[in-house]
N, C-alpha and C positions, 0 to 999 in steps of 0.2 A: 323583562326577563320572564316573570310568571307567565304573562302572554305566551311569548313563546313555546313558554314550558306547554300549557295549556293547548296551543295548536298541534303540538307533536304527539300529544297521548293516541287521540285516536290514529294515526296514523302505525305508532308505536305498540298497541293493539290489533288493527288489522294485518300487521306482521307478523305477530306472535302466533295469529290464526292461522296464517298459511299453512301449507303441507309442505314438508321437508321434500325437494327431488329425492328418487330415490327411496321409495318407499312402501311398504304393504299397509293399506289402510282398510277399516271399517266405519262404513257408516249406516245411517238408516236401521240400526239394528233392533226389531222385536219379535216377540214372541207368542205366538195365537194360544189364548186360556185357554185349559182341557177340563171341560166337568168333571174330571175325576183325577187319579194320581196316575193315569194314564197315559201316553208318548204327546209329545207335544212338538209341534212345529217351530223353528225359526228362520227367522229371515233377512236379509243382508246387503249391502251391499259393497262389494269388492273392489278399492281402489288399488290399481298397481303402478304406482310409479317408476319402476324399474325397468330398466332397458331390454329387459327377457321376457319370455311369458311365463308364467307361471301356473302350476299343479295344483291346487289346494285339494288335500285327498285327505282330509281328517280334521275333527277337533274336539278340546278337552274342555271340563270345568266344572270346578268344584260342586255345584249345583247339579248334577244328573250323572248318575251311574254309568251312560253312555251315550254315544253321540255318532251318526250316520248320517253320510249325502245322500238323499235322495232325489229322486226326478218321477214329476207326476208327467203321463203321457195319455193320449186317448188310442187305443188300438181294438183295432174289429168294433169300433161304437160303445167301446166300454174304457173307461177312466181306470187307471192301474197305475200303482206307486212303484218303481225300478227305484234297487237300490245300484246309482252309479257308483259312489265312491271318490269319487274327481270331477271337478270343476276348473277348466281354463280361464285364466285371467291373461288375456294377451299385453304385449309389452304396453307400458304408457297407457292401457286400456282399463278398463272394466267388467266385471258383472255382476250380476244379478242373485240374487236366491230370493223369490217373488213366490206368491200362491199359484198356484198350477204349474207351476214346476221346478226349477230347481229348490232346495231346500233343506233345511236341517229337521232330522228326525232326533231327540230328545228323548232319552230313556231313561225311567227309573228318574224321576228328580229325587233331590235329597233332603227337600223339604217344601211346605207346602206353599206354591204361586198362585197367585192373585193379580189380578190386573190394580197397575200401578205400583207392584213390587217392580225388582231387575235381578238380573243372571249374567254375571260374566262368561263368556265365553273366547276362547282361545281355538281361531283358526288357525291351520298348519297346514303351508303351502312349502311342499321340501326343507329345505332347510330356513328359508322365513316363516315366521307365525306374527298375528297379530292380536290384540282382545280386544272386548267392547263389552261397554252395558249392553245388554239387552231389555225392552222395557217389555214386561208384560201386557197385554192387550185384551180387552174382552171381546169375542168371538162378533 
């Protein structure tokens, strides 16, 4: 019987990992150190499990005063930060929020990050949201 017991754990674990169908998820979540108390970047990635596509046009967190999507773009030979607002995550799909462009701009923290602290963050896709640590990272 132990035996048995014993052959089912891991099995019994890599279930409990899985992602529920059905679902708005974060992964890969951190966030680039700023030498100062200055805006900071973070970065993400957006699972959607859900049979629709989805918005995500906002997010909150206790850790920063304020929180904006932005999109780094290259126009006329010069690099410029657009603030979009919205990010598509298609049905069953994914994306991104990566360096050079899509992204989280980070305003006003509420206290002082350091690489290898974390910040929860709370993305807000319509009426789904999801959160994640976010680990801080040195530059």
């Amino acid at each position: 019987m132990r035996t048995v017991l014993l052959a089912l754990l891991p099995l019994l674990a890599l279930a409990a990992c899985r992602q529920p169908p059905g679902e708005l998820r974060l992964g890969d979540a951190w966030i680039r150190e700023a030498p100062s108390e200055g805006p900071m970047a973070g970065y993400v990635r957006i699972d959607n499990g859900l049979p629709e596509a989805l918005r995500c046009d906002g997010a909150t967190s206790p850790d920063f005063g304020a929180i904006e999507i932005h999109r780094s773009a290259l126009e006329n030979g010069m690099s410029r930060m657009l603030r979009d607002q919205v990010v598509e995550v298609p049905a069953r799909g994914q994306a991104l929020l990566q360096p050079g462009d899509y992204h989280l701009m980070l305003f006003r923290p509420q206290r002082a990050l350091k690489a290898g602290d974390h910040a929860t963050i709370t993305l807000l896709c319509g009426t789904r949201h999801a959160s994640a640590e976010f680990t801080i990272r040195a530059p």
